[in-house]
Biotite code that builds the C-alpha atoms (Angstrom):
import biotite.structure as struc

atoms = struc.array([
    struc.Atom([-24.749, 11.557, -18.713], chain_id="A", res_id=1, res_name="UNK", atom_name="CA", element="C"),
    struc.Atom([-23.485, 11.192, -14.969], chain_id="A", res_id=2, res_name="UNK", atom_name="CA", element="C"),
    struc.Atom([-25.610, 8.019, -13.200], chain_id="A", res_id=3, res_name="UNK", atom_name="CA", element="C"),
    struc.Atom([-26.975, 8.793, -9.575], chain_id="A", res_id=4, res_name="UNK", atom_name="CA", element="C"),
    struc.Atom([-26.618, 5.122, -8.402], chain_id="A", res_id=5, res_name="UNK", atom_name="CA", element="C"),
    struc.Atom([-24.911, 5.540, -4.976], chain_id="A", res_id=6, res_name="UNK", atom_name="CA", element="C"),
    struc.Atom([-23.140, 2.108, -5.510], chain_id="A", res_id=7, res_name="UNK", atom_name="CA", element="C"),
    struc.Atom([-21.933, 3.209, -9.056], chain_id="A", res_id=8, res_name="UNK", atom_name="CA", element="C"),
    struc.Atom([-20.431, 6.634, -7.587], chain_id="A", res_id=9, res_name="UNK", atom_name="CA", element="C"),
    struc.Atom([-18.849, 4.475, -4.776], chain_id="A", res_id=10, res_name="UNK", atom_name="CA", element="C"),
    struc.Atom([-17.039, 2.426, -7.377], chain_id="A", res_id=11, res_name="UNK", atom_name="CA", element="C"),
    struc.Atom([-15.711, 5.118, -9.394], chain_id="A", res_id=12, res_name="UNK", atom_name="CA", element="C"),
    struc.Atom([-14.772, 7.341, -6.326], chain_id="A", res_id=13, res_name="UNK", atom_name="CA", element="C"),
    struc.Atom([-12.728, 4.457, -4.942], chain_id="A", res_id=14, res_name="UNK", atom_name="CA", element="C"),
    struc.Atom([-11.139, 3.193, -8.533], chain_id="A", res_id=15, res_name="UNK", atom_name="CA", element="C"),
    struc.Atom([-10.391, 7.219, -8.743], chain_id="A", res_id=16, res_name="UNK", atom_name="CA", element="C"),
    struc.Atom([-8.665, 6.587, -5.763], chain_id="A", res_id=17, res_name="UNK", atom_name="CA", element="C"),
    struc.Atom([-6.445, 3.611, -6.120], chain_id="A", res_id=18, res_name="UNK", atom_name="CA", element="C"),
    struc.Atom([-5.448, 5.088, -9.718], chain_id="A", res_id=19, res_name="UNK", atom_name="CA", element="C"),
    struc.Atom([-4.557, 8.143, -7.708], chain_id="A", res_id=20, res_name="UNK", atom_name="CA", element="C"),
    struc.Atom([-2.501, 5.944, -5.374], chain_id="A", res_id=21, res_name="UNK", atom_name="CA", element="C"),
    struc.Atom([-0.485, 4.177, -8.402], chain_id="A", res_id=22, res_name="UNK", atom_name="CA", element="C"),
    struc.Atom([-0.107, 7.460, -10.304], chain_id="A", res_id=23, res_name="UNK", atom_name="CA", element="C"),
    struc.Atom([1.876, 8.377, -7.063], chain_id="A", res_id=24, res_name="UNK", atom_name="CA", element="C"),
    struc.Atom([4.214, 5.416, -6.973], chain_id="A", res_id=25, res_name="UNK", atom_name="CA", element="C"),
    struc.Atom([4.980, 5.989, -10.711], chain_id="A", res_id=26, res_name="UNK", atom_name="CA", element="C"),
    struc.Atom([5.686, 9.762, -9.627], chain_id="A", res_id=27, res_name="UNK", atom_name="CA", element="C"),
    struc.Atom([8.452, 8.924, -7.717], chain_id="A", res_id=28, res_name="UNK", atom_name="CA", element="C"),
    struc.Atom([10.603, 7.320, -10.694], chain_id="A", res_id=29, res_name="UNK", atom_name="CA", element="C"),
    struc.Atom([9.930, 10.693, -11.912], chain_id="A", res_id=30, res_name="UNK", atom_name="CA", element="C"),
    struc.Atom([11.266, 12.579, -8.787], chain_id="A", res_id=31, res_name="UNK", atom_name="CA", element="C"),
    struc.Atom([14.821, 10.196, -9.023], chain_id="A", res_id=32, res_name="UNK", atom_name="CA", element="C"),
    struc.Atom([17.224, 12.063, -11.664], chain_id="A", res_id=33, res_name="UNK", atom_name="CA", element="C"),
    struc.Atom([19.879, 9.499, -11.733], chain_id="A", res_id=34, res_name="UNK", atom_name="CA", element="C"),
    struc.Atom([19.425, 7.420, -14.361], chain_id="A", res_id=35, res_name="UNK", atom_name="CA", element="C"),
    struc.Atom([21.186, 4.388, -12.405], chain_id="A", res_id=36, res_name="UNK", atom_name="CA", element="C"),
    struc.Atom([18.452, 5.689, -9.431], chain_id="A", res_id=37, res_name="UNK", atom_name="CA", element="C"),
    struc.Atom([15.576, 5.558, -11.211], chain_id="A", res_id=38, res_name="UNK", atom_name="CA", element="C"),
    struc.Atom([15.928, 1.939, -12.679], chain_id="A", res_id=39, res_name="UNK", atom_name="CA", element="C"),
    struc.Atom([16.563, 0.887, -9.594], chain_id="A", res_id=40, res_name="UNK", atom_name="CA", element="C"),
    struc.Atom([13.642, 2.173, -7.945], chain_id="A", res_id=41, res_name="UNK", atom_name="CA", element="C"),
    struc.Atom([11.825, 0.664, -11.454], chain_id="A", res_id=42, res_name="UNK", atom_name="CA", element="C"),
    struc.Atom([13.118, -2.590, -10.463], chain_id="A", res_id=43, res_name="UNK", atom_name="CA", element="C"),
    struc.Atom([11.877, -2.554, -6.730], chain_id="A", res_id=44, res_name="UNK", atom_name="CA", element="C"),
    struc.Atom([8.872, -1.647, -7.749], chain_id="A", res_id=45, res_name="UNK", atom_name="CA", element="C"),
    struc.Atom([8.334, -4.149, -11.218], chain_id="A", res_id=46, res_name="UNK", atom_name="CA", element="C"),
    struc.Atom([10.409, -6.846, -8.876], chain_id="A", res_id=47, res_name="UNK", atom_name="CA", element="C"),
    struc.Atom([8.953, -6.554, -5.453], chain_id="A", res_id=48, res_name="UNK", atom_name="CA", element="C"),
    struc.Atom([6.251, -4.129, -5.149], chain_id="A", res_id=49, res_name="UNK", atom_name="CA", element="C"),
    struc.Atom([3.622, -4.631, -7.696], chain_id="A", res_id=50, res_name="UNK", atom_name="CA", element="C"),
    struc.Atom([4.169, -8.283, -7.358], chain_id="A", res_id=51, res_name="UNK", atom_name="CA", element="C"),
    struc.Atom([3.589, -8.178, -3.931], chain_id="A", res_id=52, res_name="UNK", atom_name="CA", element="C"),
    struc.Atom([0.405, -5.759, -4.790], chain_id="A", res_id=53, res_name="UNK", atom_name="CA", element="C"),
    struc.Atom([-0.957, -8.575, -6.803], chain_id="A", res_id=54, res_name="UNK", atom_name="CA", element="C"),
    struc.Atom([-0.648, -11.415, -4.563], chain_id="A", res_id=55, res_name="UNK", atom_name="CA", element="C"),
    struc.Atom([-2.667, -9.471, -2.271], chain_id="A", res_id=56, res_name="UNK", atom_name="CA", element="C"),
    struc.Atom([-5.291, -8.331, -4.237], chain_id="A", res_id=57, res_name="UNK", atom_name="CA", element="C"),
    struc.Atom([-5.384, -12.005, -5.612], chain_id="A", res_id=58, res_name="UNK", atom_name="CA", element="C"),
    struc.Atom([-6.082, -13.444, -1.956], chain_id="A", res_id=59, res_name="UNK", atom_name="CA", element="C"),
    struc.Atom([-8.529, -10.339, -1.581], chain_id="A", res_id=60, res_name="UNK", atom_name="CA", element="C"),
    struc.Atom([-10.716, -11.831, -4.223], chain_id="A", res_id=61, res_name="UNK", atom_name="CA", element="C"),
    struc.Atom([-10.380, -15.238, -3.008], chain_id="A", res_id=62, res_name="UNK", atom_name="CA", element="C"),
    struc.Atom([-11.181, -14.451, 0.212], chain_id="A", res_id=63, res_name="UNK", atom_name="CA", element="C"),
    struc.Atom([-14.770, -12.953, -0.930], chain_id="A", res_id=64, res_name="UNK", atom_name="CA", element="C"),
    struc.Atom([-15.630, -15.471, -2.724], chain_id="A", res_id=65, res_name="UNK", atom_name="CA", element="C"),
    struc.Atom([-14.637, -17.722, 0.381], chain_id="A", res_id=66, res_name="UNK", atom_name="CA", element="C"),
    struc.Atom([-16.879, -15.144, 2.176], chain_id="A", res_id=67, res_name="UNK", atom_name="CA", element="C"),
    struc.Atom([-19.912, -15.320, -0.466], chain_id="A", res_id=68, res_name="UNK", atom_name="CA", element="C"),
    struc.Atom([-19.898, -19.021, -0.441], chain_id="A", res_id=69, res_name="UNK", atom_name="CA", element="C"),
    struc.Atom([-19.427, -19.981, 3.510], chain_id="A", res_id=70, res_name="UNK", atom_name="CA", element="C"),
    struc.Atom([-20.936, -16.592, 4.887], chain_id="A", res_id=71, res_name="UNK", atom_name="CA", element="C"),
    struc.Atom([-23.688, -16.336, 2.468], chain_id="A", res_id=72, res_name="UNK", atom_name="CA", element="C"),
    struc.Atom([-24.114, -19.992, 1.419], chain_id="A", res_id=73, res_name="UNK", atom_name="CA", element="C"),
    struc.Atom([-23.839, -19.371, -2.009], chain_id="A", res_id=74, res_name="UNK", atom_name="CA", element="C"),
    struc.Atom([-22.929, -21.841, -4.677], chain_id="A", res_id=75, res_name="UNK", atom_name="CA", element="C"),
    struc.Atom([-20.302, -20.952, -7.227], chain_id="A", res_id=76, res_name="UNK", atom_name="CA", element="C"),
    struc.Atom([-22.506, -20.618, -10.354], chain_id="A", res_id=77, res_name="UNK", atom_name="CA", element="C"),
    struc.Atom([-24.858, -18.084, -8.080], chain_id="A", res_id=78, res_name="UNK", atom_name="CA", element="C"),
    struc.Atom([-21.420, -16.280, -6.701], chain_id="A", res_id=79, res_name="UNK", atom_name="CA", element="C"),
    struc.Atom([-20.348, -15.888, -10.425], chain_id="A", res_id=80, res_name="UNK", atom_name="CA", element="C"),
    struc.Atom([-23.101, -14.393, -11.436], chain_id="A", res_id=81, res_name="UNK", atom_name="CA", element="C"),
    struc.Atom([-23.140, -11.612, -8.162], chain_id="A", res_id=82, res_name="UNK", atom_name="CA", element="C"),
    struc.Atom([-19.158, -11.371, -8.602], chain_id="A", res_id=83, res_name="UNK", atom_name="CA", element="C"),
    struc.Atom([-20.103, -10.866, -13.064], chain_id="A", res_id=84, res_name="UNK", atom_name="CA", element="C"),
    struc.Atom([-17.394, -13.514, -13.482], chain_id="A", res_id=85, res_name="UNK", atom_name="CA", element="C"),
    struc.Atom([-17.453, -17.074, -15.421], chain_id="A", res_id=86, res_name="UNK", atom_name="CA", element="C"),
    struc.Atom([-18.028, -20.019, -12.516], chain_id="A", res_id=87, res_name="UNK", atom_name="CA", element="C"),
    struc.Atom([-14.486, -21.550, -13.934], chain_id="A", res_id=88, res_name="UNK", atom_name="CA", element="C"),
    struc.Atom([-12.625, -17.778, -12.886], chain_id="A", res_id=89, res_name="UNK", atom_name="CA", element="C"),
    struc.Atom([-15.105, -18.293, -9.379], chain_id="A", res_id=90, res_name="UNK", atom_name="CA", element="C"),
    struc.Atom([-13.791, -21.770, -8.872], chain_id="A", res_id=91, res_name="UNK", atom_name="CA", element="C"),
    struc.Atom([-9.718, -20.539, -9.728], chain_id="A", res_id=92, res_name="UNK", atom_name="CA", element="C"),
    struc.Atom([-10.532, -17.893, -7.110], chain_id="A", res_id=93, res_name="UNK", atom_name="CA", element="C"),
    struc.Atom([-12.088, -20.369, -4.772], chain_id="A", res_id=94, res_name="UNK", atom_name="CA", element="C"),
    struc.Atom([-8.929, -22.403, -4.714], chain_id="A", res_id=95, res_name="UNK", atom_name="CA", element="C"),
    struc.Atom([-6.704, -19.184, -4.617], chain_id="A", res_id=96, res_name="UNK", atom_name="CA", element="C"),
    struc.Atom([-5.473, -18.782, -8.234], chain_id="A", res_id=97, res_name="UNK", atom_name="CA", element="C"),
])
């Protein structure tokens, strides 16, 4: 059963995307047939790349809930519950954890 909510097929179109997007980094380890090659590549991307992904998705999420709280006036335990997330995880993202 397929759901028609617009916001729901918005989600999954996008997370289709990204996964899309990482399936293509991981395809190029696949295109490098030097064994030597390819772990290095591995390595930039484990060592430098992803990590680099994450801090920036991390200060994405803290910036919403920066957003939801000064732009919106909301308090943490009412962004929590928009963001489905426990006030503590609201408060680490407040503060940029």
């Amino acid at each position: 059963m397929t759901t028609k909510d617009p916001a729901h097929q918005e989600r999954a179109a996008r997370r289709q995307h990204m996964r899309e997007q990482i399936d293509a980094a991981l395809a190029c380890l696949d295109e490098v047939t030097d064994p030597v090659e390819r772990e290095l590549a591995a390595r930039v991307l484990a060592d430098e790349l992803l990590p680099e992904a994450s801090r920036r998705v991390r200060a994405v999420r803290s910036e919403v809930v920066r957003e939801l709280r000064t732009g919106r006036g909301l308090k943490l335990r009412e962004v929590a519950a928009e963001l489905d997330l426990s006030v503590a995880r609201v408060d680490q993202l407040a503060k940029g954890k």
